[in-house]
PDB file of N, H, CA, C and O in Angstrom:
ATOM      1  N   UNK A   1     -27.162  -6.851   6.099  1.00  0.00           N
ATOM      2  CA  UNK A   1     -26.136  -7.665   6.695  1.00  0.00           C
ATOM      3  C   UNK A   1     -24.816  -7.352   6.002  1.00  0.00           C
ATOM      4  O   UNK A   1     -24.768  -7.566   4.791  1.00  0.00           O
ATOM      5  N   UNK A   2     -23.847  -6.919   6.558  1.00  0.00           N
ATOM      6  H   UNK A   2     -23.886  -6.745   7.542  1.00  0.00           H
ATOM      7  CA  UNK A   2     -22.350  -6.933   6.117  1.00  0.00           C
ATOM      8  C   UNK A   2     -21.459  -7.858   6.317  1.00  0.00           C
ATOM      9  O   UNK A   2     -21.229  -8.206   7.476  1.00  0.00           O
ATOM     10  N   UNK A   3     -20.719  -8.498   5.147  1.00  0.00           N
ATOM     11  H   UNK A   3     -20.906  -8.216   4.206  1.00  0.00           H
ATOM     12  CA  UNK A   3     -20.227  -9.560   5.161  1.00  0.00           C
ATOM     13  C   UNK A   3     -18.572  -9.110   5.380  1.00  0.00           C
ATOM     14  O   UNK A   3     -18.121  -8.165   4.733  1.00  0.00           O
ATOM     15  N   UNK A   4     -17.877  -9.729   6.167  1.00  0.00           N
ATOM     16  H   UNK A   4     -18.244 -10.497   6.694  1.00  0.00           H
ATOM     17  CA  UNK A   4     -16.288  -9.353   6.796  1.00  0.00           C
ATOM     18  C   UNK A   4     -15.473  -9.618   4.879  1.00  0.00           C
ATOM     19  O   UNK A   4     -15.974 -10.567   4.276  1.00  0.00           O
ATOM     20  N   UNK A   5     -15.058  -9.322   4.591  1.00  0.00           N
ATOM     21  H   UNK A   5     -14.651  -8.551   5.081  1.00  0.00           H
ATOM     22  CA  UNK A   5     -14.431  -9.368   3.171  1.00  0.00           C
ATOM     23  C   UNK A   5     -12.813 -10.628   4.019  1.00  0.00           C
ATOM     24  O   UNK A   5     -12.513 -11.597   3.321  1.00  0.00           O
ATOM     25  N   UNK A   6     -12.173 -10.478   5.108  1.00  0.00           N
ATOM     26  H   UNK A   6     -12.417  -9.691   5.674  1.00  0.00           H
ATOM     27  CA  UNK A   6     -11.324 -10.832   5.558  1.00  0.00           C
ATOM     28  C   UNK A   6     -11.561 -11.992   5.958  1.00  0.00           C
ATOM     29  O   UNK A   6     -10.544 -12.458   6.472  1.00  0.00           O
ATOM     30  N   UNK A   7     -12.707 -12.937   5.981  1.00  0.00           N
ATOM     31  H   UNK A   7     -13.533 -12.558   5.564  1.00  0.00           H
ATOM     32  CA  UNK A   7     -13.652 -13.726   6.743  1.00  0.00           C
ATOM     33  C   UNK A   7     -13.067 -15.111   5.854  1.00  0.00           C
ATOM     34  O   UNK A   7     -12.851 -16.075   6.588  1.00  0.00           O
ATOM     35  N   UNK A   8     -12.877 -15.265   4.863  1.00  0.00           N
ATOM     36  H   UNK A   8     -13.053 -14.482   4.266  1.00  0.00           H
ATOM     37  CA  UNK A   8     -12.743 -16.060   4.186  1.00  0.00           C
ATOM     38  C   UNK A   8     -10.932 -16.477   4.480  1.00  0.00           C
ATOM     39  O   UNK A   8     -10.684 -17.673   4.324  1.00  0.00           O
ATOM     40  N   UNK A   9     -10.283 -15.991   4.694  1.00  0.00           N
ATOM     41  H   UNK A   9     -10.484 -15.020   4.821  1.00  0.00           H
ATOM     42  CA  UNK A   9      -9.032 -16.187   5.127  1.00  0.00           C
ATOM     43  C   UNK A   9      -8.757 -16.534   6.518  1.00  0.00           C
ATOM     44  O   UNK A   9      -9.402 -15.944   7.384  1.00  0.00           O
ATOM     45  N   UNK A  10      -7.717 -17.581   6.921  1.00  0.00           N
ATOM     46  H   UNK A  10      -7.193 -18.060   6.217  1.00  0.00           H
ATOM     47  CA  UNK A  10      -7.492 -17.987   8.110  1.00  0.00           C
ATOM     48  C   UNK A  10      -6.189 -17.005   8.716  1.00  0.00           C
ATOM     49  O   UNK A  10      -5.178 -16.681   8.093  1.00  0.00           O
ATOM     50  N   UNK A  11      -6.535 -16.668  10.047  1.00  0.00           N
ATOM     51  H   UNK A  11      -7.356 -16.931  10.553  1.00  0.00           H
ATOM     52  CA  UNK A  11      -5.510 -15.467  10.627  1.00  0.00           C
ATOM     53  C   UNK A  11      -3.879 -16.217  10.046  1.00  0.00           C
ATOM     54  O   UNK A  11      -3.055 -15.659   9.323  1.00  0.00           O
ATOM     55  N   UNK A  12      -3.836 -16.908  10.339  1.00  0.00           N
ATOM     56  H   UNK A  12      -4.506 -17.362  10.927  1.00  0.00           H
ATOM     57  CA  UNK A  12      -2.287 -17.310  10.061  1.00  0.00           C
ATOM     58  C   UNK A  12      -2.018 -17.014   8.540  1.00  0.00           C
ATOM     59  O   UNK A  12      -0.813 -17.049   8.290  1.00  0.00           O
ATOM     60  N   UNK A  13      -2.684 -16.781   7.639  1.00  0.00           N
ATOM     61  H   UNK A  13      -3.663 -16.753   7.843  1.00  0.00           H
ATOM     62  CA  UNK A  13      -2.404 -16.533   6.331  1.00  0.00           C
ATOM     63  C   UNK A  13      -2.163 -14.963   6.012  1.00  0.00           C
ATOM     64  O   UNK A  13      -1.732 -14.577   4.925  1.00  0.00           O
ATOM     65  N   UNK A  14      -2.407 -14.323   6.812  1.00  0.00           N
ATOM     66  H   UNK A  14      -2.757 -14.637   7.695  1.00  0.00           H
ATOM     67  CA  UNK A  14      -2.688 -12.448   6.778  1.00  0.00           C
ATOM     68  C   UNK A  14      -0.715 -12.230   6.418  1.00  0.00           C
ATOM     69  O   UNK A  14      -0.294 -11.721   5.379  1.00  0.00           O
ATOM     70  N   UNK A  15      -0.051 -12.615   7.252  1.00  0.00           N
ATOM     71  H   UNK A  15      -0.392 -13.029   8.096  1.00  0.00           H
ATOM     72  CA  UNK A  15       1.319 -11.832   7.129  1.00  0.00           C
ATOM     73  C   UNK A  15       1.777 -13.259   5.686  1.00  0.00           C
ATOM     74  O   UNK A  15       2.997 -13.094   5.719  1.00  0.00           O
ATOM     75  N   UNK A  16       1.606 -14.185   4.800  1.00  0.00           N
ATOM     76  H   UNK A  16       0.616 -14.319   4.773  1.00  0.00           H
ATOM     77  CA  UNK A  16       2.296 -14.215   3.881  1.00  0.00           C
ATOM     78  C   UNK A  16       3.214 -13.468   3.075  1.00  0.00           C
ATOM     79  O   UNK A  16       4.238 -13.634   2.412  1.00  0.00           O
ATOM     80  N   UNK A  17       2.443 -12.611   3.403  1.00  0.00           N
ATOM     81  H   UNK A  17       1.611 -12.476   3.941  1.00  0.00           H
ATOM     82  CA  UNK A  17       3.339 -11.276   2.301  1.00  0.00           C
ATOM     83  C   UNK A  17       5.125 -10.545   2.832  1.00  0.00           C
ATOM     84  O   UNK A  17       6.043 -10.173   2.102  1.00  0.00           O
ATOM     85  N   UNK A  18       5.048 -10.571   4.121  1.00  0.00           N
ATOM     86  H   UNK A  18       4.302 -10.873   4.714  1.00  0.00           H
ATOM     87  CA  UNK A  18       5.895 -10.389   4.864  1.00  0.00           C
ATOM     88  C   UNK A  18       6.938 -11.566   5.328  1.00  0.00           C
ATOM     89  O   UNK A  18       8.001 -11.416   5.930  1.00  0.00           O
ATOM     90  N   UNK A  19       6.172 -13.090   4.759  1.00  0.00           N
ATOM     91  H   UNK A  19       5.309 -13.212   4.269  1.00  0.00           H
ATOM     92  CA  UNK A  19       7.323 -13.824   5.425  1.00  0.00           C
ATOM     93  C   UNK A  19       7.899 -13.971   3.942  1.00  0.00           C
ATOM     94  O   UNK A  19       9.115 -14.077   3.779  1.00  0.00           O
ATOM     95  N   UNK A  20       7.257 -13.975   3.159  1.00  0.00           N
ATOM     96  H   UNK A  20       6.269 -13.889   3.291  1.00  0.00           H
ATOM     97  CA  UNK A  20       8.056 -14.110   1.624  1.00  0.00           C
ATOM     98  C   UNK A  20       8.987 -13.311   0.965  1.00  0.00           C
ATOM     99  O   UNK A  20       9.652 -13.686  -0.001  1.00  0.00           O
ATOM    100  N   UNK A  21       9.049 -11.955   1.604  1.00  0.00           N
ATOM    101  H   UNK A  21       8.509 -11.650   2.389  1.00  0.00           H
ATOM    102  CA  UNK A  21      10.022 -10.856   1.426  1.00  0.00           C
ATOM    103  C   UNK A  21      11.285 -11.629   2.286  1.00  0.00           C
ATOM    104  O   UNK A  21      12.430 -11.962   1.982  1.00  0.00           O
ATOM    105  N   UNK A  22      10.430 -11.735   3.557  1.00  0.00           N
ATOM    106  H   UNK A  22       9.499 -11.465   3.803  1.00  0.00           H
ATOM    107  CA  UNK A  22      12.001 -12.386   4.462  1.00  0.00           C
ATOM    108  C   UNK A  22      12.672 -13.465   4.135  1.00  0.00           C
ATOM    109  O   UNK A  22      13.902 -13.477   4.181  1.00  0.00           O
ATOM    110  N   UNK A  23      11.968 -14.496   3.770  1.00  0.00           N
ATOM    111  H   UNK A  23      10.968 -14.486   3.733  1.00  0.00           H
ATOM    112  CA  UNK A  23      12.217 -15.959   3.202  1.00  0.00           C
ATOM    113  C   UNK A  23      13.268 -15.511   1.887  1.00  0.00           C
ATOM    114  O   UNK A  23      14.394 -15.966   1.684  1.00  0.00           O
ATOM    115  N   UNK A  24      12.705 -14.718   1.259  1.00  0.00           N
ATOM    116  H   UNK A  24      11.790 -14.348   1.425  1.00  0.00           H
ATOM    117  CA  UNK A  24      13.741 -14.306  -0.180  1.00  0.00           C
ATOM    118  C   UNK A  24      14.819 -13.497   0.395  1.00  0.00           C
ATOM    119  O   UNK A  24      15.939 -13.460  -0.115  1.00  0.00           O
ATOM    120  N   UNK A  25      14.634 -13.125   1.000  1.00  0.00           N
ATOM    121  H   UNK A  25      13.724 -13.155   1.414  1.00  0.00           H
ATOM    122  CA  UNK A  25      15.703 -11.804   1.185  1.00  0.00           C
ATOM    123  C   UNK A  25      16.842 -12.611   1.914  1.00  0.00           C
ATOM    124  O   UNK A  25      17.973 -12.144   1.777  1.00  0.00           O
ATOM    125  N   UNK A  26      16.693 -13.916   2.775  1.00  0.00           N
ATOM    126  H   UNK A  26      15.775 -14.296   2.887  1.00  0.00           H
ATOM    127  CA  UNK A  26      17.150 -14.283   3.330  1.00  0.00           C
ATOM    128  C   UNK A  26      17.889 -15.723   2.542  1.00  0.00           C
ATOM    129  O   UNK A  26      18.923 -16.288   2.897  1.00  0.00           O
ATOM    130  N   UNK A  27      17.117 -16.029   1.546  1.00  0.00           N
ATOM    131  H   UNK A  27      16.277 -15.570   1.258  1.00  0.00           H
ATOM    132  CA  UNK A  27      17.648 -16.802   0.004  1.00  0.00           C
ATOM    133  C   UNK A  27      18.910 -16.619  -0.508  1.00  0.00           C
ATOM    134  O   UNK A  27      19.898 -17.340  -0.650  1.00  0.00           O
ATOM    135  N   UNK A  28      18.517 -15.001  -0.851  1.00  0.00           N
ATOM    136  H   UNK A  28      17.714 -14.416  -0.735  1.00  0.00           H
ATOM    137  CA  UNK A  28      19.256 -14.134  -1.508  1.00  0.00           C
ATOM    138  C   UNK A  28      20.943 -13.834  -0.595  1.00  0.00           C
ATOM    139  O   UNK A  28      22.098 -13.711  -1.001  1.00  0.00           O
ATOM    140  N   UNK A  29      20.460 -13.815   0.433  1.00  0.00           N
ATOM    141  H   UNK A  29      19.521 -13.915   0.763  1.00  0.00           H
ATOM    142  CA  UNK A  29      21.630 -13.705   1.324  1.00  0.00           C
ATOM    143  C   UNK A  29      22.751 -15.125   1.461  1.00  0.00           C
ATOM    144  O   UNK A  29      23.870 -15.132   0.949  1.00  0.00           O
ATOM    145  N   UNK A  30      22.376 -15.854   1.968  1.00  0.00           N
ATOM    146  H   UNK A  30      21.466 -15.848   2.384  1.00  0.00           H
ATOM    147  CA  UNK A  30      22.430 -16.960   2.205  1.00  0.00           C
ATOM    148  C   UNK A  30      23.156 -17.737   0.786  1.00  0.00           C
ATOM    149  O   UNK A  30      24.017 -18.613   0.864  1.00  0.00           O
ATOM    150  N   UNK A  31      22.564 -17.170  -0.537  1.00  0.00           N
ATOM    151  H   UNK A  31      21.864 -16.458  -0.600  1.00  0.00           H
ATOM    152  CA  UNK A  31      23.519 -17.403  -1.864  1.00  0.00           C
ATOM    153  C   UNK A  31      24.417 -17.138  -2.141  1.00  0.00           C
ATOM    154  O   UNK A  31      25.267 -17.898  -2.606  1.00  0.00           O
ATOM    155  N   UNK A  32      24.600 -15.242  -1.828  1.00  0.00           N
ATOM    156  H   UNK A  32      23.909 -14.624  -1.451  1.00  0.00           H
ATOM    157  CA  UNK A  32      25.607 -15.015  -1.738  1.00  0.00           C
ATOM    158  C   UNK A  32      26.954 -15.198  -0.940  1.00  0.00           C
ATOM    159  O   UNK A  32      28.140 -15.104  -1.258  1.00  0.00           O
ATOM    160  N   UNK A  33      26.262 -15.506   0.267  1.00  0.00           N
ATOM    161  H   UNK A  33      25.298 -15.582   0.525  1.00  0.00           H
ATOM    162  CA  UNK A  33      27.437 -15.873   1.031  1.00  0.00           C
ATOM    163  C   UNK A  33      28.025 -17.756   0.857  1.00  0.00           C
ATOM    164  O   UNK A  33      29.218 -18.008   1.030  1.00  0.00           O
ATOM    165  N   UNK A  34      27.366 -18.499   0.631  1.00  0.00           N
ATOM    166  H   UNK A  34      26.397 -18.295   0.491  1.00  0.00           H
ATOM    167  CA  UNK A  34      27.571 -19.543  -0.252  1.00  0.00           C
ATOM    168  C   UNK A  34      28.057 -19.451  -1.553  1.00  0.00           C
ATOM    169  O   UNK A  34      28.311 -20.517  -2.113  1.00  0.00           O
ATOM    170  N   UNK A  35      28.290 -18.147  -2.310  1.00  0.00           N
ATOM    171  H   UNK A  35      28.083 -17.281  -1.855  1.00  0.00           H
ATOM    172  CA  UNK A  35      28.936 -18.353  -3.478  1.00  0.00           C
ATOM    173  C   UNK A  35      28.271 -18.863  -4.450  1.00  0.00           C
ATOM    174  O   UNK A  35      28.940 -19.380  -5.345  1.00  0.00           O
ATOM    175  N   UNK A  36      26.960 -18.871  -4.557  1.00  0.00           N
ATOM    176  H   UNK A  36      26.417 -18.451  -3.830  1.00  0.00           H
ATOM    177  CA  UNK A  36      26.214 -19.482  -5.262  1.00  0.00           C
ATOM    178  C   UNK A  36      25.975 -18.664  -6.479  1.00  0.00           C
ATOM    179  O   UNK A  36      25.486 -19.204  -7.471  1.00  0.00           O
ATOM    180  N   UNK A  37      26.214 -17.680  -6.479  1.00  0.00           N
ATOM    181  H   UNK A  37      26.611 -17.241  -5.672  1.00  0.00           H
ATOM    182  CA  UNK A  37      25.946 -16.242  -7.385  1.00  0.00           C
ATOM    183  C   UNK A  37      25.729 -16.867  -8.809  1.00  0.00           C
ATOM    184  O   UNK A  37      24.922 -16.404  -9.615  1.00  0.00           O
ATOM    185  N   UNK A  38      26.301 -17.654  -8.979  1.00  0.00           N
ATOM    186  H   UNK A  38      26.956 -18.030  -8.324  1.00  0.00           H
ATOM    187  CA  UNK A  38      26.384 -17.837 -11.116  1.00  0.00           C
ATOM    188  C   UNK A  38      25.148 -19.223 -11.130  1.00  0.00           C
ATOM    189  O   UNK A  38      25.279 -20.012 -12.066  1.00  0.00           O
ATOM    190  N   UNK A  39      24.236 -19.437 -10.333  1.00  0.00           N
ATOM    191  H   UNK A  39      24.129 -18.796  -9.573  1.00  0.00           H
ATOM    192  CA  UNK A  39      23.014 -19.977 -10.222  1.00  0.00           C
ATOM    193  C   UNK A  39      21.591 -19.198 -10.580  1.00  0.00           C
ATOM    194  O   UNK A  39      20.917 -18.592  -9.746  1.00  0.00           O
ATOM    195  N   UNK A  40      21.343 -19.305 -11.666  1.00  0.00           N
ATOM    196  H   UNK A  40      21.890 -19.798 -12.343  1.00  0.00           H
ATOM    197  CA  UNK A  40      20.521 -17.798 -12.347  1.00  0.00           C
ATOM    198  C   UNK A  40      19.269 -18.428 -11.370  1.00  0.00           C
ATOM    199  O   UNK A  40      18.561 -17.496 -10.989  1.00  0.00           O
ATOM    200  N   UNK A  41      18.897 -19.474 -10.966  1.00  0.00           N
ATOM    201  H   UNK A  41      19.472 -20.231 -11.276  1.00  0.00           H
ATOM    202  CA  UNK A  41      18.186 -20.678 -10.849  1.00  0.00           C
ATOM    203  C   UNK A  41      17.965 -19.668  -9.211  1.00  0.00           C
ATOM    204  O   UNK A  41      17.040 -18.862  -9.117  1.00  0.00           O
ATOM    205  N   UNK A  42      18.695 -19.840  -8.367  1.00  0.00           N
ATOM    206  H   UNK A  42      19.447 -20.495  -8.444  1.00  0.00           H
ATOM    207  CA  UNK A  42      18.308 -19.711  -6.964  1.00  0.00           C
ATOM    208  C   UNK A  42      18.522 -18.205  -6.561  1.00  0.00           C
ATOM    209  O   UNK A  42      18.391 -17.832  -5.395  1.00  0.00           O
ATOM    210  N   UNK A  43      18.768 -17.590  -7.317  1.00  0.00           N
ATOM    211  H   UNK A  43      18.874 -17.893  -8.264  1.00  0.00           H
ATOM    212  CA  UNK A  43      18.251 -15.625  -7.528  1.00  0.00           C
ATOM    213  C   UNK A  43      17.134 -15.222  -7.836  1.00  0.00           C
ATOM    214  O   UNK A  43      16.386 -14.366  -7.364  1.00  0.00           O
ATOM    215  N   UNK A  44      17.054 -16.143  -8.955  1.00  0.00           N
ATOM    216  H   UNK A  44      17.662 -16.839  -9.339  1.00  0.00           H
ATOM    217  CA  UNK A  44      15.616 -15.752  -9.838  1.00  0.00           C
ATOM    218  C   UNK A  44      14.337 -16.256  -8.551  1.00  0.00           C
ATOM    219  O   UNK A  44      13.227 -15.725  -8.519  1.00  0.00           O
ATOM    220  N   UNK A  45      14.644 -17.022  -7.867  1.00  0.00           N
ATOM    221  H   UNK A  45      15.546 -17.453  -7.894  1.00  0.00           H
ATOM    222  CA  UNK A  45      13.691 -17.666  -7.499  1.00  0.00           C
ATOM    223  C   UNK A  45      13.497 -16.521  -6.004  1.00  0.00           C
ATOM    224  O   UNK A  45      12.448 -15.988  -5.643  1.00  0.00           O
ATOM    225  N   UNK A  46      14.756 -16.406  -5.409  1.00  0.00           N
ATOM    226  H   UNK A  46      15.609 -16.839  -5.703  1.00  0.00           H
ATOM    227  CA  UNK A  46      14.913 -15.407  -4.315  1.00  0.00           C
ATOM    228  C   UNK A  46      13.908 -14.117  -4.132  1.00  0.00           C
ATOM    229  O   UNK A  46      13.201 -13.624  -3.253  1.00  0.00           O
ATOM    230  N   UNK A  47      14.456 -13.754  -6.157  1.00  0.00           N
ATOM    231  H   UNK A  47      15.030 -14.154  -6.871  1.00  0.00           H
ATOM    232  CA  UNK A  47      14.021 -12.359  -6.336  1.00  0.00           C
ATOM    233  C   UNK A  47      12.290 -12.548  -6.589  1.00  0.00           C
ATOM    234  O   UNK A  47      11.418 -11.700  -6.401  1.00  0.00           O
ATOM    235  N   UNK A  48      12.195 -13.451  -6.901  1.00  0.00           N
ATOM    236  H   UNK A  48      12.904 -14.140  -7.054  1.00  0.00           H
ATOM    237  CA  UNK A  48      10.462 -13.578  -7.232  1.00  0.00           C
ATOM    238  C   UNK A  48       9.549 -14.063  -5.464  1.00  0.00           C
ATOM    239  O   UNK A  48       8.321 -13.999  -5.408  1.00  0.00           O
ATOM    240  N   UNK A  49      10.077 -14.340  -4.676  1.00  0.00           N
ATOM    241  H   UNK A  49      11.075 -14.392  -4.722  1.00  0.00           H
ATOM    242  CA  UNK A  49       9.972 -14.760  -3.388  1.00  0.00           C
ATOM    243  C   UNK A  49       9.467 -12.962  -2.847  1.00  0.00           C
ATOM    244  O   UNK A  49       8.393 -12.584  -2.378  1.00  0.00           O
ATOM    245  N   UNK A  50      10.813 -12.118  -3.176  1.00  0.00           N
ATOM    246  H   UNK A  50      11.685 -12.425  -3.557  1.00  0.00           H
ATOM    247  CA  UNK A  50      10.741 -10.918  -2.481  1.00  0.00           C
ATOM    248  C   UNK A  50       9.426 -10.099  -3.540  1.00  0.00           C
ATOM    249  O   UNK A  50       8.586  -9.418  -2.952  1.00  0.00           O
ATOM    250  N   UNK A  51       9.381 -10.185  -4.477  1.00  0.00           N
ATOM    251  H   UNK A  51      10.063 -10.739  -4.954  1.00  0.00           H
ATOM    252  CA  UNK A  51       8.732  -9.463  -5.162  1.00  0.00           C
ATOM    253  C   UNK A  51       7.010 -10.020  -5.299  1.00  0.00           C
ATOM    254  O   UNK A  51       6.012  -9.333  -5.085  1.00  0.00           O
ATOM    255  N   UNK A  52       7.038 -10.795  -5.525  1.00  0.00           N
ATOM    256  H   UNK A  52       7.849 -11.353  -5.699  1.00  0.00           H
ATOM    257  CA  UNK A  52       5.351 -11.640  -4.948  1.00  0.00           C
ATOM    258  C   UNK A  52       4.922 -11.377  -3.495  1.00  0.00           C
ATOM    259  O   UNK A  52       3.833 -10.901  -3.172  1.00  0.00           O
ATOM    260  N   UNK A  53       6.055 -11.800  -2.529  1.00  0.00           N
ATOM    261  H   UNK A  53       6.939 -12.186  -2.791  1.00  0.00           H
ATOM    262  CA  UNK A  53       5.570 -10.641  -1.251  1.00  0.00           C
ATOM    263  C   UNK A  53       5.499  -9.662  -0.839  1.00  0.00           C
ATOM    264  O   UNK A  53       4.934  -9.565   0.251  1.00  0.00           O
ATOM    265  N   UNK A  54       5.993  -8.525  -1.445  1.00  0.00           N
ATOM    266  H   UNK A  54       6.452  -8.604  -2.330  1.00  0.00           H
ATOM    267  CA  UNK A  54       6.066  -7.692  -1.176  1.00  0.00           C
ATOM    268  C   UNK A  54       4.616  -7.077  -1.941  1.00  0.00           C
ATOM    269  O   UNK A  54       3.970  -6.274  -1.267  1.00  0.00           O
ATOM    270  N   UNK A  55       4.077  -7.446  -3.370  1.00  0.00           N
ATOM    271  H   UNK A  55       4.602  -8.099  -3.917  1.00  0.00           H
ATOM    272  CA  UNK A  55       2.535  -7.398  -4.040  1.00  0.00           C
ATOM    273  C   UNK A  55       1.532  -7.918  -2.821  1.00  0.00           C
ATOM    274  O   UNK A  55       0.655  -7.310  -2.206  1.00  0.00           O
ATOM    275  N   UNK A  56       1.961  -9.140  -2.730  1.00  0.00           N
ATOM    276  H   UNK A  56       2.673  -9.633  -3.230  1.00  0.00           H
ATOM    277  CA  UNK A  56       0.816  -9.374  -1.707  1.00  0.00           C
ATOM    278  C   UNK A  56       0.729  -8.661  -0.480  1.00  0.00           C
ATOM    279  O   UNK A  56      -0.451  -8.567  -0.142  1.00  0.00           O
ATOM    280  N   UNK A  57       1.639  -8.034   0.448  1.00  0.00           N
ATOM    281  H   UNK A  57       2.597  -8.110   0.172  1.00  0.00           H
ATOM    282  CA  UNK A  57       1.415  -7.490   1.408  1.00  0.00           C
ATOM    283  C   UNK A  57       1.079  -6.030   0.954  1.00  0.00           C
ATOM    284  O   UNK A  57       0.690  -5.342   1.897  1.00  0.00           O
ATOM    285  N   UNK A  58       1.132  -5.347  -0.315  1.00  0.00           N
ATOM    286  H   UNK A  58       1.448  -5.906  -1.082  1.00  0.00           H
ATOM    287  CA  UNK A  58       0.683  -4.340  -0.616  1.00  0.00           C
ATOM    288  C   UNK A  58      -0.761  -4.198  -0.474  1.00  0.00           C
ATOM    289  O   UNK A  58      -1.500  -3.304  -0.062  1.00  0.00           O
ATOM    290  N   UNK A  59      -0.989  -5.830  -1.135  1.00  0.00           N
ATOM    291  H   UNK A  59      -0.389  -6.556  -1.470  1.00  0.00           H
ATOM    292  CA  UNK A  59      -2.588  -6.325  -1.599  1.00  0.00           C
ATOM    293  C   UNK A  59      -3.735  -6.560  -0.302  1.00  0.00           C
ATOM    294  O   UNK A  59      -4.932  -6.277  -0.265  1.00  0.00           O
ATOM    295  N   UNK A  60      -2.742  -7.266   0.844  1.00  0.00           N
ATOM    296  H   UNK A  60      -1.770  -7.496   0.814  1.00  0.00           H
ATOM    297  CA  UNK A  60      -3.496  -7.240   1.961  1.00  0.00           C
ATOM    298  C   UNK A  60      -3.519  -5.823   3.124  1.00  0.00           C
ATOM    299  O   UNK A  60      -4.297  -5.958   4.069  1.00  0.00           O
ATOM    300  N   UNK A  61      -2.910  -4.848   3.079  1.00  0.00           N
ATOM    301  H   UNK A  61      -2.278  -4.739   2.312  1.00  0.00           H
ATOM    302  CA  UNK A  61      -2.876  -3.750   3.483  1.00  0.00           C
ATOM    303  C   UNK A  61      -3.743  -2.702   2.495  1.00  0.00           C
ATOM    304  O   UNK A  61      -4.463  -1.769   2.851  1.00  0.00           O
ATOM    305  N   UNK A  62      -3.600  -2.918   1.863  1.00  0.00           N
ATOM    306  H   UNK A  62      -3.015  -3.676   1.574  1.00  0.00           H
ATOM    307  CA  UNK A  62      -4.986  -2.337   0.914  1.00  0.00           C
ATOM    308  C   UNK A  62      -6.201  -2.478   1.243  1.00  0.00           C
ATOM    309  O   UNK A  62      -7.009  -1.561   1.390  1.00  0.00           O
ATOM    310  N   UNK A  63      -6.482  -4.115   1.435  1.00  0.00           N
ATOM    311  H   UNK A  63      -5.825  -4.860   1.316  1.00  0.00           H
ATOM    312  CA  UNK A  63      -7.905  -4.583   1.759  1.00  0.00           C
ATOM    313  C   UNK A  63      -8.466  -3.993   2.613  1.00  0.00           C
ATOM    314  O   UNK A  63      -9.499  -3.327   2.677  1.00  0.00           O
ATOM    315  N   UNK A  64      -7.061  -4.532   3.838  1.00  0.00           N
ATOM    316  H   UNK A  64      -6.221  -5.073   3.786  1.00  0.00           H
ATOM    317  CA  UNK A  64      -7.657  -4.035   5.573  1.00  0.00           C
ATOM    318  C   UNK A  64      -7.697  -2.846   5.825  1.00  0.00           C
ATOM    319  O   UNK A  64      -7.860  -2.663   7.032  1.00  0.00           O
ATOM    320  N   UNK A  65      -7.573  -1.287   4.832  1.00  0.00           N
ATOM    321  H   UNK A  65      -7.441  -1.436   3.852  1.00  0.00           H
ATOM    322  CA  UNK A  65      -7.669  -0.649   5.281  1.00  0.00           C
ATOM    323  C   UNK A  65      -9.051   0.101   5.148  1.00  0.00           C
ATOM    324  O   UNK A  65      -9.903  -0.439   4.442  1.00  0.00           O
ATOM    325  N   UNK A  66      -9.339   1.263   5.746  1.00  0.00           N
ATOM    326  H   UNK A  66      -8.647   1.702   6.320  1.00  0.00           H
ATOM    327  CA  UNK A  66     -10.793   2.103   4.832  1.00  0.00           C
ATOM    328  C   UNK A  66     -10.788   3.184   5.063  1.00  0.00           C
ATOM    329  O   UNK A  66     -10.609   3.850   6.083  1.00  0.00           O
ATOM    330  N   UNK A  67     -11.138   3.522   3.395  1.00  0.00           N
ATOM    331  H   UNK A  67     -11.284   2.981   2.567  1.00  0.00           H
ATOM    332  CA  UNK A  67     -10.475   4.650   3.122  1.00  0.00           C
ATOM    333  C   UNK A  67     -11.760   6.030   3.740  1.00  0.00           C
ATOM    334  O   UNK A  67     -11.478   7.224   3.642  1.00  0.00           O
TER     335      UNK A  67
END
């Protein structure tokens, strides 16, 4: 019997990785144009948004693929 490795996750959870790049990237934007720039606080947080999604969508494109 082969067990789906993907099975344990609900479809709506698969693109996280992709909305968290956008969500940050769009942080990040959105600061700057607000002038927010000297807020180490809402960059840092931007930049860790883009960079955790962008791991995880590495992480789930990895899974789903075979090699």
């Amino acid at each position: 019997m082969v067990r789906d490795t993907n099975s344990s996750l609900p479809k709506r959870s698969k693109p996280i990785g992709m909305a968290l790049v956008l969500a940050g990237a769009i942080l990040l934007i959105v600061s700057y144009l607000a002038g927010w720039t000297s807020s180490n606080l809402v960059l840092l947080s931007g930049y860790l948004m883009v960079v955790i999604g962008a791991y995880l969508h590495i992480r789930m494109q990895k899974k789903n693929e075979k090699y």
